[in-house]
N, C-alpha and C positions, 0 to 999 in steps of 0.2 A: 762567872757572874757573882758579884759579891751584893746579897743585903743584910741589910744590918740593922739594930736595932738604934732607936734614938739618942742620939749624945744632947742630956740634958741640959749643956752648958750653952748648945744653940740660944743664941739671941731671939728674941720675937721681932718682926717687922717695923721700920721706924714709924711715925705716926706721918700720914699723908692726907693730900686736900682731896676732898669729893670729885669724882668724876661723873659729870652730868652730860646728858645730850636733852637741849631743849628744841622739841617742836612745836613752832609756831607759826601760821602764814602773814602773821599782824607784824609787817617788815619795821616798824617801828616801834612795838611792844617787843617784839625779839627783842633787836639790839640794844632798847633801854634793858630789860631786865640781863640779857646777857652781858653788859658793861659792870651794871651791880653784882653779879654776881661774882665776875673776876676780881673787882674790886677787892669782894669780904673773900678772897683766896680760897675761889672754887672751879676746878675745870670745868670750863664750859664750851660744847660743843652745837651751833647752833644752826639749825635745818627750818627750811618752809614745811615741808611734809614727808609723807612715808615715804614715799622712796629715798631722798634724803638719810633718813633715819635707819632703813637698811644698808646704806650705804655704808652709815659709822658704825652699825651693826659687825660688818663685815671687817672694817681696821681693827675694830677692838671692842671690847665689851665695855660699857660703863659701870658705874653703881647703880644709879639710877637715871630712869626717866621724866622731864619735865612733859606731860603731852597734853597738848590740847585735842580738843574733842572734832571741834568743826575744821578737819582740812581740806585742801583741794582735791586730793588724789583715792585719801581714803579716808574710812572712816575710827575717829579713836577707839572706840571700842574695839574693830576688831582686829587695831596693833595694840592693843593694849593684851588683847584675848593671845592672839598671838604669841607675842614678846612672851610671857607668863606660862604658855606651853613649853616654850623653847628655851628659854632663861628661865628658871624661877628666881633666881637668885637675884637676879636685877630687880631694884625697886621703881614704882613706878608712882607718880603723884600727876593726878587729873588736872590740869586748869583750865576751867570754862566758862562760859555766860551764862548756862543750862543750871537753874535751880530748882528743878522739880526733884522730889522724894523720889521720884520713879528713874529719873534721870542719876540720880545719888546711886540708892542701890544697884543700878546695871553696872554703874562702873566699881563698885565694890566686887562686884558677880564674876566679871571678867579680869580682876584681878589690881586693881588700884590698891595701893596701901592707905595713901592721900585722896583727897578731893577737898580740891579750894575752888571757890566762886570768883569770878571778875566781877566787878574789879578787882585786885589784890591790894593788900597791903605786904611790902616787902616785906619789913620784918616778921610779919607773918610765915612766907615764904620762906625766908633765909630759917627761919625757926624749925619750921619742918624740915627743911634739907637735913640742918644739925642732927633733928632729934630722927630720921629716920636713918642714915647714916650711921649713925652710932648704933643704931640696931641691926642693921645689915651687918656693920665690920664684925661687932659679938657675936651674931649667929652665924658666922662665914670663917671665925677661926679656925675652926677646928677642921674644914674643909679646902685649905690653904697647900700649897704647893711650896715650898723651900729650894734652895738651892744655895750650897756655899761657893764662891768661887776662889776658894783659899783652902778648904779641906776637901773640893771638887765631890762633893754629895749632896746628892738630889736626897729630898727627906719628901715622901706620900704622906697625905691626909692621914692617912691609918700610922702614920708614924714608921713605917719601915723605910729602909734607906738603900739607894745605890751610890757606890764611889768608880766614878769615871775617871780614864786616866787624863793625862794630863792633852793629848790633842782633843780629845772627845770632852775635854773641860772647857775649852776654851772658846771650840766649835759650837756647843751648845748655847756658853752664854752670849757667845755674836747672836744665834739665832733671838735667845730673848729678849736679848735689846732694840732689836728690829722684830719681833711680834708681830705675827702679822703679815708683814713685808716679806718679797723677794729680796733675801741676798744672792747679789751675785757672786759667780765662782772665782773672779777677781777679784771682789773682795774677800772673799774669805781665803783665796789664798792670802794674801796679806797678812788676815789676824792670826793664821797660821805661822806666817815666816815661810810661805812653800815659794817667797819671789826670787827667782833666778835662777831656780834647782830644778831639775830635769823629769820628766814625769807628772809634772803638777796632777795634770787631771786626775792618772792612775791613782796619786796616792791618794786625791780629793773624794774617789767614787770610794776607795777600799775604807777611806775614813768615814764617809757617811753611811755607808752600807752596814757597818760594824755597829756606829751608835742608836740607826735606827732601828736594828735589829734589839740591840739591847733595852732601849727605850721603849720598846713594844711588848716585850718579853714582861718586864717591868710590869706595865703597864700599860693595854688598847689604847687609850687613850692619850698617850704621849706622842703623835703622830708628825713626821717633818714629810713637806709634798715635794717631789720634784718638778720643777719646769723647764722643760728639757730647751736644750738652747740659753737659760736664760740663771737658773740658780735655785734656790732653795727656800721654801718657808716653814716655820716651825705653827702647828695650826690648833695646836694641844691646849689645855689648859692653861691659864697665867700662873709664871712661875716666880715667886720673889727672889730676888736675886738680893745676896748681901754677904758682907767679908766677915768671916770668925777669925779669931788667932789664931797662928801656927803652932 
């Protein structure tokens, strides 16, 4: 097992658009404000209600949340309360009709960054996304995940590094690019090159058994599930994926 300390020369991550999920049950307040917001090149993911919103929970993690307060299924505060146990790291901004001081403060309590009143003013909105955004990306660098797939080294938060060889490089960053998702064992025989060669599966379990093993080693929290019958997902941390030179 090889870690290593940080090669300075690593790049930092390129600059990318906000990822949002907004809930709304107001099906044409959603879709106006979620049109605007892809507009001004912002990902937007957009749901009537909580359950909904665990759903996108479960594909992927956002940066932040748009939530309204009054849904159908549940109530905001307590996916707001929620979401903020379970994420801190994800931001969250209130939209609602509710302008009482008491109403304010609870959703500060339970963990809102934002609270904006409806009606809105977009630019208003689009302002806060920016400005809290930027705050999250700042205080989230240094808790960031790396990954080369050219010097095949994963770099930890704390700056120590592992170098995976070259199938367990390759395997992994399939896994990252589908995040999330089940890959199946046909496809990743593929990005392997294991198609037409005898043994596939053997070499496929001895190949994942090795990186998991190592990636846990490494680190608990680097974790890939099996589904048996069906293929593989990687359920760890998000990891940036990006080329250095040779």
């Amino acid at each position: 097992m090889t870690f290593q300390n940080t090669d300075s020369s690593m790049p930092l991550p390129v600059t990318r658009r906000p990822d949002l999920i907004f809930v709304e049950d107001q099906d044409d307040l959603r879709k106006e404000l979620a049109f605007q917001l892809r507009y001004h090149h912002i990902s937007v993911r957009d749901v009537s209600d909580g359950a909904g919103l665990e759903r996108e929970l479960i594909l992927q993690l956002p940066d932040m949340v748009l939530l309204d307060l009054n849904l159908p299924d549940r109530s905001g505060f307590d996916l707001a309360s929620e979401l903020k146990q379970r994420h801190p790291d994800v931001g969250i901004i209130m939209l609602t009709a509710r302008t009482d001081i008491d109403d304010r403060v609870m959703g500060f309590d339970v963990g809102a960054d934002i609270y904006l009143s409806k009606p809105i003013d977009f630019r208003e909105l689009h302002a806060c996304i920016k400005s809290l955004f930027a705050r999250l990306s700042k205080s989230n660098l240094s808790t960031q995940w790396f990954f080369s797939n050219t010097s095949r080294k994963l770099r930890a938060p704390n700056q120590q590094e592992i170098e995976l060889t070259s199938l367990e490089a390759v395997t992994f960053e399939y896994l990252l690019k589908n995040y999330g998702l089940v890959c199946s064992r046909e496809a990743l025989h593929e990005a392997l090159g294991f198609i037409g060669l005898e043994l596939n599966d053997i070499r496929l379990n001895t190949l994942m058994s090795r990186l998991r093993r190592r990636l846990l080693e490494f680190d608990p929290e680097l974790r890939i599930v099996t589904w048996r019958n069906k293929g593989y997902t990687y359920v760890g941390p998000p990891v940036q994926v990006y080329k250095t030179k040779s």
